[in-house]
C-alpha positions as CSV (number, residue, x, y, z in Angstrom):
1,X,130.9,22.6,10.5
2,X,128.2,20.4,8.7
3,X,127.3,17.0,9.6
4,X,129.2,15.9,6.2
5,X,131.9,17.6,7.3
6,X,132.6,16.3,11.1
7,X,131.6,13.1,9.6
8,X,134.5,13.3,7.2
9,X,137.2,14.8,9.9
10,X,136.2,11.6,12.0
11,X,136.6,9.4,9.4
12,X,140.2,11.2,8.6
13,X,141.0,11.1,12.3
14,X,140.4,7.2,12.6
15,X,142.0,6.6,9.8
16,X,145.3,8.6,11.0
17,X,145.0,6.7,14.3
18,X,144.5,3.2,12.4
19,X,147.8,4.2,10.5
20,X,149.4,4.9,14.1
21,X,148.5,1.7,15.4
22,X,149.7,-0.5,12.7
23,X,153.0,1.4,12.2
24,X,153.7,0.9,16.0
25,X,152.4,-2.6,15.9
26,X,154.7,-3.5,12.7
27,X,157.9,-2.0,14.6
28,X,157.1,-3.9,17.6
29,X,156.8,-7.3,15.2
30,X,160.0,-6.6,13.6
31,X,161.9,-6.0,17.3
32,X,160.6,-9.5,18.0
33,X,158.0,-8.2,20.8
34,X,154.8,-10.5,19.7
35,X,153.3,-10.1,23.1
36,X,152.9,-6.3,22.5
37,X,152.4,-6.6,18.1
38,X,149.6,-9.0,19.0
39,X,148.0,-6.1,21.2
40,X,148.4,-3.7,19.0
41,X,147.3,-5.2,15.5
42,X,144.2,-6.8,17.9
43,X,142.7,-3.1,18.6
44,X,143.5,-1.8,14.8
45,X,141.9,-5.0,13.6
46,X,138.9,-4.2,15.8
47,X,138.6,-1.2,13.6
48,X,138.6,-3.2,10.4
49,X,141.6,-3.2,8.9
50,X,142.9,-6.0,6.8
51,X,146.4,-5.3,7.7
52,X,146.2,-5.3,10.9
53,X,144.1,-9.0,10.6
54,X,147.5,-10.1,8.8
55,X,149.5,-8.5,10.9
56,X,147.4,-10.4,14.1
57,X,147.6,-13.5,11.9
58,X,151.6,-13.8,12.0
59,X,151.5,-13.3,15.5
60,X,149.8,-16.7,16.2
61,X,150.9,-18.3,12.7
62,X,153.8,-21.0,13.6
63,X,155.0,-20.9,10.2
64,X,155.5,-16.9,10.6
65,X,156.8,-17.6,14.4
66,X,159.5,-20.3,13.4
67,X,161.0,-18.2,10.4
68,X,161.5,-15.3,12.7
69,X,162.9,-17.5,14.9
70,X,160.6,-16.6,18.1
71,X,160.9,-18.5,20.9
72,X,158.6,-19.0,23.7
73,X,155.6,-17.9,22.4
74,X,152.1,-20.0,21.9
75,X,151.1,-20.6,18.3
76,X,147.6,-20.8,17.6
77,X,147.0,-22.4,13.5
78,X,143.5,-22.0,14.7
79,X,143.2,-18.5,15.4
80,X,145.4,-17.5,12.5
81,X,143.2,-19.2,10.5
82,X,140.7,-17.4,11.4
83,X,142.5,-13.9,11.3
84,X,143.6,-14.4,7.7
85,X,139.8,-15.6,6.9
86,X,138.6,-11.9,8.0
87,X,141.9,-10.0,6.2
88,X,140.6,-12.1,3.3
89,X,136.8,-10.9,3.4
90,X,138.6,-7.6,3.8
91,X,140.3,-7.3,0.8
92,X,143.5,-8.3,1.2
93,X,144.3,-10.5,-1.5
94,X,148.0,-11.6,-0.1
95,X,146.1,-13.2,3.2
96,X,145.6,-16.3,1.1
97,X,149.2,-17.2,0.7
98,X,149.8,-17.1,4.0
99,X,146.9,-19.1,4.4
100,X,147.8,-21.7,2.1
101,X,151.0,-22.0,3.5
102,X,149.8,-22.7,7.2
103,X,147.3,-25.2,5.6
104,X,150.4,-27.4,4.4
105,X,151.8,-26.5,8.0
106,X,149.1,-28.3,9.7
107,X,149.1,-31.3,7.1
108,X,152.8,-31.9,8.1
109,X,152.5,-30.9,11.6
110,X,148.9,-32.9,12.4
111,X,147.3,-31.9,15.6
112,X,150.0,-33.4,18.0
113,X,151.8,-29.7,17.8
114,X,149.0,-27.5,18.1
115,X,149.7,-27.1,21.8
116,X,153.2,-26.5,21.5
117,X,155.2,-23.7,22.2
118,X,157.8,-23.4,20.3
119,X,161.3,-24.3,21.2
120,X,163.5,-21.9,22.5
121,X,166.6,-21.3,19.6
Protein backbone atom coordinates (compact mmCIF):
# COMPACT_ATOMS: atom_id res chain seq x y z
CA UNK A 1 0.00 0.00 0.00
CA UNK A 2 1.37 3.59 -0.76
CA UNK A 3 1.43 6.49 1.53
CA UNK A 4 -1.49 8.08 -0.75
CA UNK A 5 -3.21 5.19 -0.37
CA UNK A 6 -3.24 4.40 3.68
CA UNK A 7 -3.66 8.08 3.76
CA UNK A 8 -6.89 7.73 1.85
CA UNK A 9 -8.24 4.41 3.76
CA UNK A 10 -7.71 6.61 7.00
CA UNK A 11 -9.37 9.32 5.80
CA UNK A 12 -12.42 6.77 4.60
CA UNK A 13 -12.22 5.05 7.99
CA UNK A 14 -12.71 8.39 10.04
CA UNK A 15 -15.09 9.50 7.97
CA UNK A 16 -17.23 6.02 8.33
CA UNK A 17 -16.65 6.39 12.15
CA UNK A 18 -17.72 10.19 12.13
CA UNK A 19 -21.00 8.92 10.26
CA UNK A 20 -21.35 6.26 13.22
CA UNK A 21 -21.06 8.73 15.78
CA UNK A 22 -23.53 11.22 14.58
CA UNK A 23 -26.17 8.63 13.55
CA UNK A 24 -26.01 7.15 17.21
CA UNK A 25 -25.86 10.58 18.66
CA UNK A 26 -29.02 11.80 16.45
CA UNK A 27 -31.08 8.57 17.76
CA UNK A 28 -30.12 9.19 21.19
CA UNK A 29 -31.43 13.07 20.69
CA UNK A 30 -34.58 11.96 19.21
CA UNK A 31 -35.28 9.28 22.33
CA UNK A 32 -34.93 12.40 24.49
CA UNK A 33 -31.36 11.15 26.08
CA UNK A 34 -29.43 14.67 25.93
CA UNK A 35 -27.06 13.46 28.58
CA UNK A 36 -25.66 10.72 26.26
CA UNK A 37 -26.48 13.04 22.45
CA UNK A 38 -24.37 15.63 24.12
CA UNK A 39 -21.47 13.01 24.56
CA UNK A 40 -21.68 11.77 21.54
CA UNK A 41 -21.98 14.81 19.10
CA UNK A 42 -18.95 16.33 21.65
CA UNK A 43 -16.38 13.57 20.36
CA UNK A 44 -17.65 13.73 16.46
CA UNK A 45 -17.46 17.46 16.85
CA UNK A 46 -13.88 17.06 18.18
CA UNK A 47 -13.30 15.58 14.76
CA UNK A 48 -14.72 18.56 12.96
CA UNK A 49 -17.83 18.03 11.87
CA UNK A 50 -20.36 20.76 11.45
CA UNK A 51 -23.11 18.46 12.23
CA UNK A 52 -22.14 17.28 14.97
CA UNK A 53 -21.43 21.21 16.30
CA UNK A 54 -25.29 21.57 15.56
CA UNK A 55 -26.16 18.65 16.89
CA UNK A 56 -23.95 19.65 20.34
CA UNK A 57 -25.64 23.11 19.98
CA UNK A 58 -29.36 21.83 20.48
CA UNK A 59 -28.23 20.00 23.37
CA UNK A 60 -27.52 23.12 25.39
CA UNK A 61 -29.84 25.48 23.19
CA UNK A 62 -33.09 26.21 25.56
CA UNK A 63 -35.02 27.11 22.63
CA UNK A 64 -34.22 23.47 21.15
CA UNK A 65 -34.67 22.01 24.90
CA UNK A 66 -38.20 23.67 25.51
CA UNK A 67 -39.74 22.54 22.01
CA UNK A 68 -38.77 19.06 22.70
CA UNK A 69 -40.08 19.42 25.78
CA UNK A 70 -36.92 18.26 27.96
CA UNK A 71 -37.01 18.47 31.34
CA UNK A 72 -34.39 18.59 33.88
CA UNK A 73 -31.59 19.40 31.96
CA UNK A 74 -29.08 22.64 32.17
CA UNK A 75 -29.32 24.98 29.21
CA UNK A 76 -26.32 26.78 28.42
CA UNK A 77 -27.26 29.97 25.54
CA UNK A 78 -23.63 30.50 26.00
CA UNK A 79 -22.13 27.43 24.93
CA UNK A 80 -24.63 27.02 22.18
CA UNK A 81 -23.61 30.09 21.05
CA UNK A 82 -20.46 29.10 20.75
CA UNK A 83 -21.19 25.53 19.15
CA UNK A 84 -23.29 27.06 16.29
CA UNK A 85 -20.28 29.79 15.87
CA UNK A 86 -17.83 26.75 14.99
CA UNK A 87 -20.79 24.67 12.79
CA UNK A 88 -20.89 28.14 11.13
CA UNK A 89 -17.04 28.49 10.26
CA UNK A 90 -17.61 24.95 9.22
CA UNK A 91 -19.81 25.27 6.63
CA UNK A 92 -23.03 24.75 7.72
CA UNK A 93 -25.12 27.42 6.45
CA UNK A 94 -28.49 26.35 8.58
CA UNK A 95 -26.35 26.99 12.00
CA UNK A 96 -27.33 30.67 11.66
CA UNK A 97 -31.01 30.19 12.04
CA UNK A 98 -30.71 28.53 14.95
CA UNK A 99 -28.52 31.08 15.94
CA UNK A 100 -30.68 33.89 15.27
CA UNK A 101 -33.40 32.34 16.93
CA UNK A 102 -31.48 31.83 20.41
CA UNK A 103 -30.35 35.50 19.91
CA UNK A 104 -34.16 36.63 20.27
CA UNK A 105 -34.23 33.92 23.10
CA UNK A 106 -31.90 35.67 25.17
CA UNK A 107 -33.39 39.26 24.32
CA UNK A 108 -36.73 37.99 25.89
CA UNK A 109 -35.31 35.85 28.39
CA UNK A 110 -32.37 38.45 29.71
CA UNK A 111 -29.81 36.90 31.93
CA UNK A 112 -32.11 36.13 35.01
CA UNK A 113 -32.71 32.49 33.12
CA UNK A 114 -29.40 31.61 32.11
CA UNK A 115 -29.00 29.53 35.23
CA UNK A 116 -32.16 27.72 35.04
CA UNK A 117 -32.95 24.43 34.52
CA UNK A 118 -35.75 23.94 32.89
CA UNK A 119 -39.01 23.01 34.38
CA UNK A 120 -40.08 19.70 34.62
CA UNK A 121 -43.43 19.23 32.02
Amino acid sequence: MTPKTETGTALASQAGMMGVLLKRADEKLAEGDISAARLLYERAAQGGSAAACVGLAKTYDPVFLTQRGTSGMQPDPQRATEWYQKAISLGDEGAAAQLNGLARWKLQHGSETLSQTLPPR
